[in-house]
C-alpha positions as CSV (number, residue, x, y, z in Angstrom):
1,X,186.0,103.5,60.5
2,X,188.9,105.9,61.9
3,X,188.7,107.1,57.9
4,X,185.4,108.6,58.3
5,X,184.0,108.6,62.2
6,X,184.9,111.4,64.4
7,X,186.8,109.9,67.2
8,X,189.8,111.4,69.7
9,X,191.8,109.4,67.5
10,X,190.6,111.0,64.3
11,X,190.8,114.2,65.2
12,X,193.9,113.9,66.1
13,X,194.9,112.9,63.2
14,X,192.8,115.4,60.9
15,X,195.9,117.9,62.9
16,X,199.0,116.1,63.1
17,X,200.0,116.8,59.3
18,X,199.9,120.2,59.4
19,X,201.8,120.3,62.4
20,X,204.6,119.0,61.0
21,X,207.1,120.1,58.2
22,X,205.7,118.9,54.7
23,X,207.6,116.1,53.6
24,X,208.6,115.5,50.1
25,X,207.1,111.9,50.5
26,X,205.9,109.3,53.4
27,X,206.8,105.9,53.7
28,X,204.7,103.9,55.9
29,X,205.6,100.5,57.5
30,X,202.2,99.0,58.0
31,X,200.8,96.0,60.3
32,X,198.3,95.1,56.7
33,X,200.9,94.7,54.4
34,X,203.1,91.5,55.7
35,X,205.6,89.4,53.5
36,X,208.4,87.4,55.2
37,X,211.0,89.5,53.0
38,X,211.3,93.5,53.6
39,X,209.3,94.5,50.8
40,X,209.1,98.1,49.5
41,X,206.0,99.4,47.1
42,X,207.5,100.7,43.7
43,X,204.3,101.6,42.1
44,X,203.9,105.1,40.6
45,X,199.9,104.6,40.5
46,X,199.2,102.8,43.7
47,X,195.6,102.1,43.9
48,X,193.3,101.9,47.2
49,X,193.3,98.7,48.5
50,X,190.1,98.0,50.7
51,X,191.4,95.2,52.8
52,X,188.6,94.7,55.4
53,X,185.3,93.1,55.0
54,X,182.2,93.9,57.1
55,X,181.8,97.5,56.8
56,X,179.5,99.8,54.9
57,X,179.9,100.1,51.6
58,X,180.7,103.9,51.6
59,X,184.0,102.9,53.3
60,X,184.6,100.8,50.2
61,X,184.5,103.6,47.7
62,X,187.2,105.7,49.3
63,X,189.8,106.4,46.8
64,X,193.1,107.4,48.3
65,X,194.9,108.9,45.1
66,X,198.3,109.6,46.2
67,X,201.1,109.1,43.8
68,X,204.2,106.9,44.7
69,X,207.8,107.2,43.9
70,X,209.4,104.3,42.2
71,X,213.0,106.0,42.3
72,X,212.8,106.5,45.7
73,X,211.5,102.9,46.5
74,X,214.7,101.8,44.9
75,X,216.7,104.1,46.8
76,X,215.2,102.4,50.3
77,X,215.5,98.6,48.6
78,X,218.9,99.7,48.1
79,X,219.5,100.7,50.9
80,X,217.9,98.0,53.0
81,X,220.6,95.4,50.8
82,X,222.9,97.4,51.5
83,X,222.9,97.1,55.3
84,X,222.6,92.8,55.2
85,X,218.6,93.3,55.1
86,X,216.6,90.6,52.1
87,X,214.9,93.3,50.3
88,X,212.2,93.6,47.3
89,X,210.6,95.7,45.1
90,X,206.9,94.9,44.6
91,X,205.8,97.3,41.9
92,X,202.2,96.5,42.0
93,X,201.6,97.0,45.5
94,X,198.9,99.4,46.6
95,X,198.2,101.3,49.6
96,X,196.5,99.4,52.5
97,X,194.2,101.1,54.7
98,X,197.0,100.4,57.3
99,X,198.2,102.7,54.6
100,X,195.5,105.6,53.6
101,X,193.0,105.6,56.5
102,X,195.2,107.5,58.6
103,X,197.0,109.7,55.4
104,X,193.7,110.4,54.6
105,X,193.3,112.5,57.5
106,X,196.7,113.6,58.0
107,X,197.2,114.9,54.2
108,X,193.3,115.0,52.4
109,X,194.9,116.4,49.3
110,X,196.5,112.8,48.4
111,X,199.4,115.1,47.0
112,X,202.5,113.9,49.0
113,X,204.4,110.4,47.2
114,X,203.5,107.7,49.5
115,X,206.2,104.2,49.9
116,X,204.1,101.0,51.4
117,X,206.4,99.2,53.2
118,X,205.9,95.4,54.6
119,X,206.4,94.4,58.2
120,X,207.1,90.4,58.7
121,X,204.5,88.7,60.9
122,X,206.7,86.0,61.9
123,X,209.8,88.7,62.8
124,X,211.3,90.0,65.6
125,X,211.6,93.4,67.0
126,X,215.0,93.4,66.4
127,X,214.8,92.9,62.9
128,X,211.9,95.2,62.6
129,X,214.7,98.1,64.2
130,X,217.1,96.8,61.9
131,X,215.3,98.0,58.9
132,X,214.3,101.4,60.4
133,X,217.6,101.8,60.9
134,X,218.7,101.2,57.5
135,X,216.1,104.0,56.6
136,X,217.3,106.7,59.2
137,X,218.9,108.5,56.5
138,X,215.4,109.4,54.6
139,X,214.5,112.0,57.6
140,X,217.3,114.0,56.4
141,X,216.0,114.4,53.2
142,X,212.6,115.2,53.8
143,X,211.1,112.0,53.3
144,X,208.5,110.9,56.5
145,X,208.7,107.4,58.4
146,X,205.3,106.3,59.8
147,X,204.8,103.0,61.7
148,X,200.8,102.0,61.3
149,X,200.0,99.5,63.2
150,X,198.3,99.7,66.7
151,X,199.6,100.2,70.3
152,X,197.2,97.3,72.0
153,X,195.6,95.7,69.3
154,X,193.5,92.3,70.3
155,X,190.3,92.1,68.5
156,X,188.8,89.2,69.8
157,X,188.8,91.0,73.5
158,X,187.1,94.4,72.6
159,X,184.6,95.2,74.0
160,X,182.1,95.5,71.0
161,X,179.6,97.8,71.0
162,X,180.6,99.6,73.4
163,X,183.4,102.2,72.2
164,X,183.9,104.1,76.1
165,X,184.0,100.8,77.8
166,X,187.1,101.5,80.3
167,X,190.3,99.7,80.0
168,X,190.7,96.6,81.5
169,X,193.9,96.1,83.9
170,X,196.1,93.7,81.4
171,X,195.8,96.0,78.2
172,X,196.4,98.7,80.8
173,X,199.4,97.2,82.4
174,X,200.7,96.6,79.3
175,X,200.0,100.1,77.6
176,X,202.0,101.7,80.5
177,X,205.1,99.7,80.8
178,X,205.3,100.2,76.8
179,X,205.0,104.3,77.5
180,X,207.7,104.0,80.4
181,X,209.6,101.9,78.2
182,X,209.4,104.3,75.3
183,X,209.7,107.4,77.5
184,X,213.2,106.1,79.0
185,X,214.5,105.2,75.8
186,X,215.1,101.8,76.9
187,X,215.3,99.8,73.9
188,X,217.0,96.6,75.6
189,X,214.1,96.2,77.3
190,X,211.4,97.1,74.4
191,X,213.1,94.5,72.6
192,X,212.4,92.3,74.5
193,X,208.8,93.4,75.4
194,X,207.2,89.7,74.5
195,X,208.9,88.5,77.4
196,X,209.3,91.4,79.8
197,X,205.9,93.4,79.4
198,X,202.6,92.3,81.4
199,X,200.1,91.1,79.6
200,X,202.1,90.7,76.0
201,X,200.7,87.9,74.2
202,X,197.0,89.1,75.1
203,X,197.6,92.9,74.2
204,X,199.2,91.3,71.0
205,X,198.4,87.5,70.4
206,X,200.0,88.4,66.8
207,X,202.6,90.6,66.5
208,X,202.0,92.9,63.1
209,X,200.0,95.7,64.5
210,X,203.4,96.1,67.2
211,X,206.0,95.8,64.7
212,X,206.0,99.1,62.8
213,X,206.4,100.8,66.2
214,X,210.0,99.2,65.9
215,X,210.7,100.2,62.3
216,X,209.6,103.6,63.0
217,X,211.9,103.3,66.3
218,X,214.6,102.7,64.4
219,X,213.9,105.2,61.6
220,X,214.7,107.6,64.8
221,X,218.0,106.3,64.8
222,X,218.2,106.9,69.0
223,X,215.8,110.2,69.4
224,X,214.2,110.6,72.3
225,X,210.1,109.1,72.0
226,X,207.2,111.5,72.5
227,X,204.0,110.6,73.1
228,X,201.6,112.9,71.2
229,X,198.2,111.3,71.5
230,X,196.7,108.4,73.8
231,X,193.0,107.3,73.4
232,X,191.1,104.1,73.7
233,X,188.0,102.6,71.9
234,X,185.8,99.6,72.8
235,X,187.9,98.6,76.0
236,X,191.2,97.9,74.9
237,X,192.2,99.1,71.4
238,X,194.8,101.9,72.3
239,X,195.3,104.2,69.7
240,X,198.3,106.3,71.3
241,X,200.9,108.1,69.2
242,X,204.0,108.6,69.2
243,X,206.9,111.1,67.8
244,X,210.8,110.0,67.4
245,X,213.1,112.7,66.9
């Protein structure tokens, strides 16, 4: 519902593109497109994928129109070989809303190339830093890195129905050692968050919606972390942002 609902988060979003440089195109690691291989969209056509079930049908017919860039896909497949990483091309992939819900309101036009991008559910975080890595060389080109995924994502704690319910003290503790951790740039330590971080396995009992943080971590190729946005809905789904480099 962040595609359509005003919310801190959305709002937030509906500003961020502008603020930035345009980029020539985006590529988006995303927590709803998993594969146990690095796998990189290739399709010049991608269409909308509606990934959710449950919600109204007007969410449903949202088209997200934005072209892709099959040359440049290769380019990052290449490139992820090329530094030891399993890499593939999938060239029917569409966009998630991982994908276009938060594009939509960064960049309504649906004019900038977008690059889907797969995050393994079963991976590590230093695997997920290993492939940003391998892309820090897009940023000097224009092209955008965004992680999609979400900062404490556990849906079967929310606190449904009630979107100001206030934090509770595990996704809290766990939210703020992640921002100290980020802030310091210690990445020793985020590395090792499933171990060292309170609360861990309840802020993330899966570990998708935490992994493109690490890819777009590494993207950043050691810049220092800003946080840029932090909200929360229905108890304990933290929406903060962050900017690397």
């Amino acid at each position: 519902m962040l595609a359509v609902e005003d919310s801190p988060a959305g709002r937030f979003l509906d500003g961020l593109g502008a603020a930035m440089p345009r980029p020539r195109a985006i590529v988006v690691a995303s927590a709803h497109f998993t594969a146990p291989r690095a796998s990189v969209g290739a399709n010049s056509h991608p269409a909308t994928v509606h990934d959710f079930n449950g919600f109204p049908d007007s969410l449903h017919q949202i088209r997200y129109p934005a072209p892709g860039d099959r040359p440049l896909a290769e380019d990052i497949a290449r490139g992820l070989s090329a530094a030891g990483l399993d890499a593939v091309l999938l060239p029917d992939q569409g966009l998630d809303h991982g994908v276009w819900v938060p594009l939509r309101r960064m960049y309504p036009q649906a004019d900038v190339p977008v690059i889907p991008l797969s995050v393994n559910p079963r991976g590590t975080a230093s695997e997920h830093l290993a492939i940003g890595r391998a892309l820090a060389p897009l940023r000097e080109t224009g092209v955008l890195v965004i992680g999609s995924g979400g900062f404490v994502h556990n849906l079967g704690d929310l606190a449904w129905g009630d979107r100001d319910a206030p934090m509770p003290g595990w996704a809290s503790a766990f939210a703020n050692w992640m921002r100290d951790r980020l802030a310091a740039g210690d990445t020793d330590a985020l590395l090792a968050w499933d171990r060292l971080a309170p609360g861990a396995r309840q802020a993330h009992p899966t570990v998708e919606h935490l992994m493109p943080l690490f890819v777009a971590l590494g993207a950043g190729h050691g810049s220092a972390v800003r946080q840029i946005h932090e909200s929360v809905e229905f108890g304990s789904l933290a929406l903060d942002a962050f900017a690397i480099g």
